[in-house]
VOKOLVEX-596481 format. One record per residue (C-alpha): y, z, x. Coordinates in nm, 3 decimals. Layout:
BEGIN
<rec><py>Y</py><pz>Z</pz><px>X</px></rec>
...
END
This chain:
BEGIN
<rec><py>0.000</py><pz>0.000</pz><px>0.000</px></rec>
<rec><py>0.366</py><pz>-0.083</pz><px>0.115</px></rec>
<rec><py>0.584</py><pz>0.218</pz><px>0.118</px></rec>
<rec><py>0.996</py><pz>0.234</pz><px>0.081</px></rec>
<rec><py>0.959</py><pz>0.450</pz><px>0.443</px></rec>
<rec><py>0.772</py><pz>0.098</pz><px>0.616</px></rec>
<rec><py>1.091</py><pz>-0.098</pz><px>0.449</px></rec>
<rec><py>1.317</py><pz>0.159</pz><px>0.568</px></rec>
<rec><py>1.178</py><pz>0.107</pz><px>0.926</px></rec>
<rec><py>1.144</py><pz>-0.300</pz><px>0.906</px></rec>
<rec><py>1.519</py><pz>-0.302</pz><px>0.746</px></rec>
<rec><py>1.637</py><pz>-0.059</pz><px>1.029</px></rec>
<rec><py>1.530</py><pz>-0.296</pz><px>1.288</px></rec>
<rec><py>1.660</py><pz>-0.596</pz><px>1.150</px></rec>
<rec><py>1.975</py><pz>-0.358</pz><px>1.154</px></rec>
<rec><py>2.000</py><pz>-0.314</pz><px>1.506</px></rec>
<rec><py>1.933</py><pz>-0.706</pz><px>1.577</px></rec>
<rec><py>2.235</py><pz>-0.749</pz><px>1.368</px></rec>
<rec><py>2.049</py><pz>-0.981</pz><px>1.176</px></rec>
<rec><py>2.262</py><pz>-1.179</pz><px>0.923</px></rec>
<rec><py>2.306</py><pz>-1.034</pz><px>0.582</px></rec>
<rec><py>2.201</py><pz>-1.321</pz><px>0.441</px></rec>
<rec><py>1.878</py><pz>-1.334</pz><px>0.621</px></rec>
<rec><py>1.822</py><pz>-0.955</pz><px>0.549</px></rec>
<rec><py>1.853</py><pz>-1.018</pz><px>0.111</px></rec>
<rec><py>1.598</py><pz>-1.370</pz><px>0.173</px></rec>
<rec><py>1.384</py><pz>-1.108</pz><px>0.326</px></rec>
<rec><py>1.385</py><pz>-0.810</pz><px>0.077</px></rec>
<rec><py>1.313</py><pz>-1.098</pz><px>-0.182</px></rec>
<rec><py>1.009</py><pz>-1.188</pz><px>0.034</px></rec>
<rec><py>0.916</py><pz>-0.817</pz><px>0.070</px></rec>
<rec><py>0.976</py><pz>-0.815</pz><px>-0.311</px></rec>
<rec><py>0.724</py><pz>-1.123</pz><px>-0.424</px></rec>
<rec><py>0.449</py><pz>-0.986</pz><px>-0.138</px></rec>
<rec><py>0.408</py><pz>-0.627</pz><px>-0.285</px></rec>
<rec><py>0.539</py><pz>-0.695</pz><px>-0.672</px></rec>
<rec><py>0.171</py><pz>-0.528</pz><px>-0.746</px></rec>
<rec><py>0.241</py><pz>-0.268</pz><px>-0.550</px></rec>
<rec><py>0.539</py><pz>-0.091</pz><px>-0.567</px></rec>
<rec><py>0.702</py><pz>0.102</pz><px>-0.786</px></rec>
<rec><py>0.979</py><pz>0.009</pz><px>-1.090</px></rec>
<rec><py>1.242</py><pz>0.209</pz><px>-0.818</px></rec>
<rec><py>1.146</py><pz>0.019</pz><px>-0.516</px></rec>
<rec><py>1.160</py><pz>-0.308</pz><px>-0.716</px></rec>
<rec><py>1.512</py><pz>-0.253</pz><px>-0.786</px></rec>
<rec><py>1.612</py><pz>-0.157</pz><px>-0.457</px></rec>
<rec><py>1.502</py><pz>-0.490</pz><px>-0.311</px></rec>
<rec><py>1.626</py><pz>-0.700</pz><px>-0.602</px></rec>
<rec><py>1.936</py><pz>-0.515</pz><px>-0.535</px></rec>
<rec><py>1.952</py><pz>-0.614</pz><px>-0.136</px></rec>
<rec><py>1.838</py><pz>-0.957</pz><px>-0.240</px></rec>
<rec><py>2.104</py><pz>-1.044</pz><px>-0.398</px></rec>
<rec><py>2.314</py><pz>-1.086</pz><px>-0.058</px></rec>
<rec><py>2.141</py><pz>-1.401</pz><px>-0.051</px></rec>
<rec><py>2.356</py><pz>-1.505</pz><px>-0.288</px></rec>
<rec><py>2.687</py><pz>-1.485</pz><px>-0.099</px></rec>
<rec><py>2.922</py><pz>-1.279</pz><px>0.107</px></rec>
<rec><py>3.070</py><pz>-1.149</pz><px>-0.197</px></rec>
<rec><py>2.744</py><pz>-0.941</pz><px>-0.199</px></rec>
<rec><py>2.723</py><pz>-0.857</pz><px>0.097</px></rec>
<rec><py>2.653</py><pz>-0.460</pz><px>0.129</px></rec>
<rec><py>2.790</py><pz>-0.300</pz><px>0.498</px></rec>
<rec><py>2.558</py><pz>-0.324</pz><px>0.807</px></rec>
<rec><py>2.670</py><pz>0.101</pz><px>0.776</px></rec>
<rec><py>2.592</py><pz>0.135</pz><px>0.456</px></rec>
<rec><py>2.210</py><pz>-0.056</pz><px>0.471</px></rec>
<rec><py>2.171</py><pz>0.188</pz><px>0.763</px></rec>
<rec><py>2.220</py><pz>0.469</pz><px>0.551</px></rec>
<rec><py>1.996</py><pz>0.323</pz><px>0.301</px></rec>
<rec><py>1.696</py><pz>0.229</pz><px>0.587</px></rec>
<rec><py>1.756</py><pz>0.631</pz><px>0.726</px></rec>
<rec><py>1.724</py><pz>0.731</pz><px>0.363</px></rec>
<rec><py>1.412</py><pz>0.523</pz><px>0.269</px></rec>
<rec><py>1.255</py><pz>0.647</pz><px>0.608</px></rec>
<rec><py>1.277</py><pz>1.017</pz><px>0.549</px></rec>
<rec><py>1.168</py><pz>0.962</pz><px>0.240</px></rec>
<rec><py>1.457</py><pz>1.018</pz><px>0.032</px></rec>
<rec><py>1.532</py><pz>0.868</pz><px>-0.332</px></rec>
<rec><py>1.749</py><pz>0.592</pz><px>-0.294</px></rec>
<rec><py>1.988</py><pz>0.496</pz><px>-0.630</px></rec>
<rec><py>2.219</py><pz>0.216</pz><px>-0.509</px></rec>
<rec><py>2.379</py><pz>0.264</pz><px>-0.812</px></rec>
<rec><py>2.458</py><pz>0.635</pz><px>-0.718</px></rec>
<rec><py>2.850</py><pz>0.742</pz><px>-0.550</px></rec>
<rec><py>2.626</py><pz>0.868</pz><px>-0.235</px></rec>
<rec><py>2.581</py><pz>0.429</pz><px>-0.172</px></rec>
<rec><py>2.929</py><pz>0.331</pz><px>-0.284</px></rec>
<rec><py>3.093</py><pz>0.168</pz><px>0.013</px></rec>
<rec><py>3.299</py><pz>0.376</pz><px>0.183</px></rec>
END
């Protein structure tokens, strides 16, 4: 089974490579579609969420704030992007 603390690593280190934003939502969409079966209604909405920088820099969500997320998913922490703790700062 996938778990939100092996996203929280693989996002972290996509992070740290500065990988585009862009790249990073194509990804949680892939993540998304691999494990659908497999996760839970939360952790669907959490990569739907980060998918949709995909869609344009308009979406984009902060390279500080997606660490914050990553750190949170790791330790094991629930994660509402929704929630004031995610708003951009």
């Amino acid at each position: 089974m996938y778990t939100r603390e092996q996203f929280g690593e693989e996002l972290k280190e996509r992070l740290l490579e500065k990988q585009e934003l862009y790249d990073i939502g194509h990804w949680a969409y892939t993540v998304y579609l691999m494990h659908i079966d497999n996760i839970d209604f939360d952790f669907r909405d959490i990569l739907l969420e980060l998918n949709t920088m995909e869609d344009g820099p308009e979406f984009y969500l902060s390279y500080e704030k997606l660490m914050r997320i990553a750190d949170d998913l790791i330790a094991g922490r629930d994660v509402d992007l929704n929630s004031e703790d995610y708003r951009e700062v």
